[in-house]
C-alpha positions in Angstrom: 20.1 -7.9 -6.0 17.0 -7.3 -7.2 16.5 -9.2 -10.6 12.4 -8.2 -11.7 10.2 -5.5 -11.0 6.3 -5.9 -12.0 3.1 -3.9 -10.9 0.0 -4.6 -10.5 -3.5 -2.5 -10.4 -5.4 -4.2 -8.2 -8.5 -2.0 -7.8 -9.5 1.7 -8.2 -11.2 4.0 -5.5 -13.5 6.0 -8.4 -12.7 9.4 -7.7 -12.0 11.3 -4.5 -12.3 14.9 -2.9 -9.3 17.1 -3.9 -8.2 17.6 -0.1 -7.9 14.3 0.4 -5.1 14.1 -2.1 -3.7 17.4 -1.4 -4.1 18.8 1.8 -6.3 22.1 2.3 -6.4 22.4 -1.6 -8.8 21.6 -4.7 -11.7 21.6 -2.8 -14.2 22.4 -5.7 -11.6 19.2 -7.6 -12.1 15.6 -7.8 -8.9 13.2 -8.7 -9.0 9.3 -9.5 -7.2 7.1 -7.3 -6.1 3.4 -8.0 -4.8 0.6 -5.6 -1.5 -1.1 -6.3 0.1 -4.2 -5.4 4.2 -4.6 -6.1 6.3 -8.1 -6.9 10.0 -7.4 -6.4 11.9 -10.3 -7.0 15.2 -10.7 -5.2 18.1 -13.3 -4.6 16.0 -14.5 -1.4 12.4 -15.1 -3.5 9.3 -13.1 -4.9 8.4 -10.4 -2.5 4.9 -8.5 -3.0 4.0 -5.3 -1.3 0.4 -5.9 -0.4 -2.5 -7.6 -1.3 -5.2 -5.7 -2.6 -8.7 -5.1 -1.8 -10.8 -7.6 0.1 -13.5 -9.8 -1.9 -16.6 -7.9 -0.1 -16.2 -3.9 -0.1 -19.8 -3.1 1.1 -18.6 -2.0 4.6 -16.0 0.4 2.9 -18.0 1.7 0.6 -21.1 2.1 2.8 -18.6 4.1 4.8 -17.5 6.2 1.6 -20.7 6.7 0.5 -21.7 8.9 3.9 -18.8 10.1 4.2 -18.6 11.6 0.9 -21.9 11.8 0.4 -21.2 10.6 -2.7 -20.9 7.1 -4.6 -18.1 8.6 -6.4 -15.5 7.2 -4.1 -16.6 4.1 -3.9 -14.0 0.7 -4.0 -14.3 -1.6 -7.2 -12.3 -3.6 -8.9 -12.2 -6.8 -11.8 -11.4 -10.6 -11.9 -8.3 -10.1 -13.9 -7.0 -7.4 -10.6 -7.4 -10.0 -8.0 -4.0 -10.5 -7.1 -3.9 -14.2 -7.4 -5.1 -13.9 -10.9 -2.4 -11.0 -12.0 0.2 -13.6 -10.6 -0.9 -16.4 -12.4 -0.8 -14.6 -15.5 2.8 -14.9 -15.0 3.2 -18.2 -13.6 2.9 -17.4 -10.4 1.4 -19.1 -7.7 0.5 -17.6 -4.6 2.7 -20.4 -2.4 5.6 -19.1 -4.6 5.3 -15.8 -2.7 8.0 -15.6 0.1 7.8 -12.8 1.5 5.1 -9.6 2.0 5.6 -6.4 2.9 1.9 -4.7 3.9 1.8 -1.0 3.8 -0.8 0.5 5.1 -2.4 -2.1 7.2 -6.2 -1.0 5.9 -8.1 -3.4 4.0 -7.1 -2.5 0.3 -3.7 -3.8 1.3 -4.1 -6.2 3.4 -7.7 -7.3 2.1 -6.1 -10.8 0.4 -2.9 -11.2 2.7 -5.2 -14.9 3.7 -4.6 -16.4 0.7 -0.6 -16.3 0.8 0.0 -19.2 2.9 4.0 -20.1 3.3 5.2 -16.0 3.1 6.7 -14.0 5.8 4.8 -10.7 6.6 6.1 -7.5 7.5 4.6 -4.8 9.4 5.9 -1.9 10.4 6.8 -2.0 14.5 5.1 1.4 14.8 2.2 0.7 12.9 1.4 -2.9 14.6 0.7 -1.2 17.7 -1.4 1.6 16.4 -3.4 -0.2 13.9 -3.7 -3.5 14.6 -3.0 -4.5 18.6 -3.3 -0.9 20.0 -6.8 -1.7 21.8 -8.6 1.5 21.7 -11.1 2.5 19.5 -9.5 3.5 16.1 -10.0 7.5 15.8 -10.4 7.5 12.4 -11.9 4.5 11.0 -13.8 1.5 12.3 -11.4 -1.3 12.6 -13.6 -3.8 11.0 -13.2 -1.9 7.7 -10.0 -1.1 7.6 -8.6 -4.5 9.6 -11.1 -7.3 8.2 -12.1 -9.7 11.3 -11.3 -12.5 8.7 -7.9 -11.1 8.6 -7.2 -10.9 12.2 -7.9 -14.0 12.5 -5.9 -15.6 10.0 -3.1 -13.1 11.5 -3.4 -14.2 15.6 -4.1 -17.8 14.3 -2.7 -19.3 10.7 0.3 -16.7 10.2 1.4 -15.8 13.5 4.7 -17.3 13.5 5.1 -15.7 9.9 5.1 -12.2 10.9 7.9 -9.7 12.0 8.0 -6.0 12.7 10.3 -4.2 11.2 11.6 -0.4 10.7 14.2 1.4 9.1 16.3 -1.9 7.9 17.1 -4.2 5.2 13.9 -7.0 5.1 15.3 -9.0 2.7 18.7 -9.3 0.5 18.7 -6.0 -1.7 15.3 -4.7 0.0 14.8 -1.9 2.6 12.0 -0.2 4.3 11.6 2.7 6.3 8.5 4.0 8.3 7.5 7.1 7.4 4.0 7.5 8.6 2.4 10.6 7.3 -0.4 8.8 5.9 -1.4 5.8 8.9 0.8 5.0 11.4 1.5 1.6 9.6 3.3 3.6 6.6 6.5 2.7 5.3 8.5 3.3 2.1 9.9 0.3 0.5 13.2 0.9 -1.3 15.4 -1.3 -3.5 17.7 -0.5 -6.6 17.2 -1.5 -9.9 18.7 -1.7 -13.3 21.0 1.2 -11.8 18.0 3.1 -10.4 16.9 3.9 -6.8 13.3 3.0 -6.5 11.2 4.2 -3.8 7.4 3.0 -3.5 5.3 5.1 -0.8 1.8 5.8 0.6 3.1 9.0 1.8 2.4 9.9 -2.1 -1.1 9.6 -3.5 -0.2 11.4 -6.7 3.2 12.7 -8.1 2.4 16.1 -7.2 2.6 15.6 -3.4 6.2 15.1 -3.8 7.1 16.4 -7.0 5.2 20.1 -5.1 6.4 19.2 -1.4 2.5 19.3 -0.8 1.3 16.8 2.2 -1.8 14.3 1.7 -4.7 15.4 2.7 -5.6 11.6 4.4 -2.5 12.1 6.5 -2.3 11.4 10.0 0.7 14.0 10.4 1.7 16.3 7.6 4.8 17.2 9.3 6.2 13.5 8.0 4.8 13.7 4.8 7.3 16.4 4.6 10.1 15.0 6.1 9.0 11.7 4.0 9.6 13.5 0.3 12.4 15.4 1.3 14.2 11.9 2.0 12.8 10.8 -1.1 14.6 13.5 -3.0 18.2 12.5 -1.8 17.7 8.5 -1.5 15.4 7.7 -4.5 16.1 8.2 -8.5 12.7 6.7 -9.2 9.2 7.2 -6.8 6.6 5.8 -7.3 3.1 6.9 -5.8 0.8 4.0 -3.9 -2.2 5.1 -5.6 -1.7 7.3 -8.8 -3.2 6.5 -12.0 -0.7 7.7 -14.2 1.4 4.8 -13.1 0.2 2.6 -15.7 1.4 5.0 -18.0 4.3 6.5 -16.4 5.8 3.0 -15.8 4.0 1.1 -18.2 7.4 -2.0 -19.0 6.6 -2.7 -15.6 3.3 -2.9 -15.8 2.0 -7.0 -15.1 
């Protein structure tokens, strides 16, 4: 049973090209992304879905910057959207975090997993391989961006025998996930029921639209599952929320932390 649902904004990614968000379209658009970080808390302790964005974005947005060639993408975010400081604002410390769930494994997720010391992690079993032991050269984005070497080492080092894989099952009491890739191979929804509702939180959606218009991501490693994913979303989920839209703080603001 899940008894509290909060959110976070833990960053923002300024604004991006309009075929990133949705695919093959808007290209004369720009849209505003934000990051997100989730704290469901259920009969077997506080469980977040990711970390937010790393303490040194310079690589990232170096690599945005070309890329777009623009500074319009770029990462930022404040003090008060550090994770630890969002959970202390309601009483929260971060050793009273028992369990993560991290989707995608790239750095805006995963970026302060190191200071969460007692928690279990989950990765996806899929996305482990691909993105973080798979040892060929990412073909998308250099791994030291998206998979900080401070990271990996508190991973293969501090947290090792905190980490499980996972995939379509139950993580904890009253908590599911299910890989749906689409966006990174490390993709999965999270889904839990509250106050009566279905919720579903997924990357596979950067802004309503994608599912609410069955139109895939434009960041998406296979479109195919984006499909698939927000057709299962419209038969298992009364409530979804997208990983990176900013209506969310308005859309559902009594959750907002």
């Amino acid at each position: 049973m899940v008894r509290t649902f909060r959110i976070f904004k833990v960053g923002e990614h300024g604004e991006v090209p309009g075929p990133e968000v949705y695919w093959m379209r808007d290209f004369d658009k720009w849209y505003k992304l934000y990051f997100y970080s989730f704290l469901i808390e259920s009969e077997d302790g506080n469980v977040l879905v990711n970390t937010g964005l790393p303490d040194d974005v310079t690589m990232r947005n170096d690599f945005l910057a070309k890329w777009a060639k623009s500074d319009r993408c770029k990462f930022t975010y404040s003090e008060d959207e550090k994770i630890e400081n969002g959970l202390r604002r309601l009483n929260i410390d971060v050793n009273d975090i028992s369990h993560i769930i991290i989707t995608p494994v790239q750095d805006y997720a995963i970026g302060r997993l190191n200071l969460f010391k007692k928690a279990r992690i989950y990765f996806s079993k899929t996305g482990w391989y691909h993105d973080v032991v798979n040892p060929e050269p990412s073909p998308f984005l250099n791994r030291d961006i998206y998979l900080p070497k401070y990271i990996r080492d508190f991973l293969f080092e501090e947290a090792w025998d905190r980490i499980r894989l996972v995939e379509n099952q139950e993580v904890v009491k009253g908590i599911n996930v299910r890989w749906t890739g689409c966006h990174h191979r490390s993709s999965m929804l999270v889904q839990f029921t509250f106050n009566g509702k279905r919720f579903c939180i997924s990357d596979a959606v950067f802004l309503l639209g994608n599912y609410e218009e069955l139109i895939p991501i434009g960041i998406a490693e296979d479109i195919y599952e984006c499909i698939t994913a927000y057709k299962y979303m419209r038969s298992e989920c009364d409530v979804v929320i997208p990983a990176y839209d900013p209506e969310n703080v308005v859309r559902y603001n009594q959750y907002l932390a």
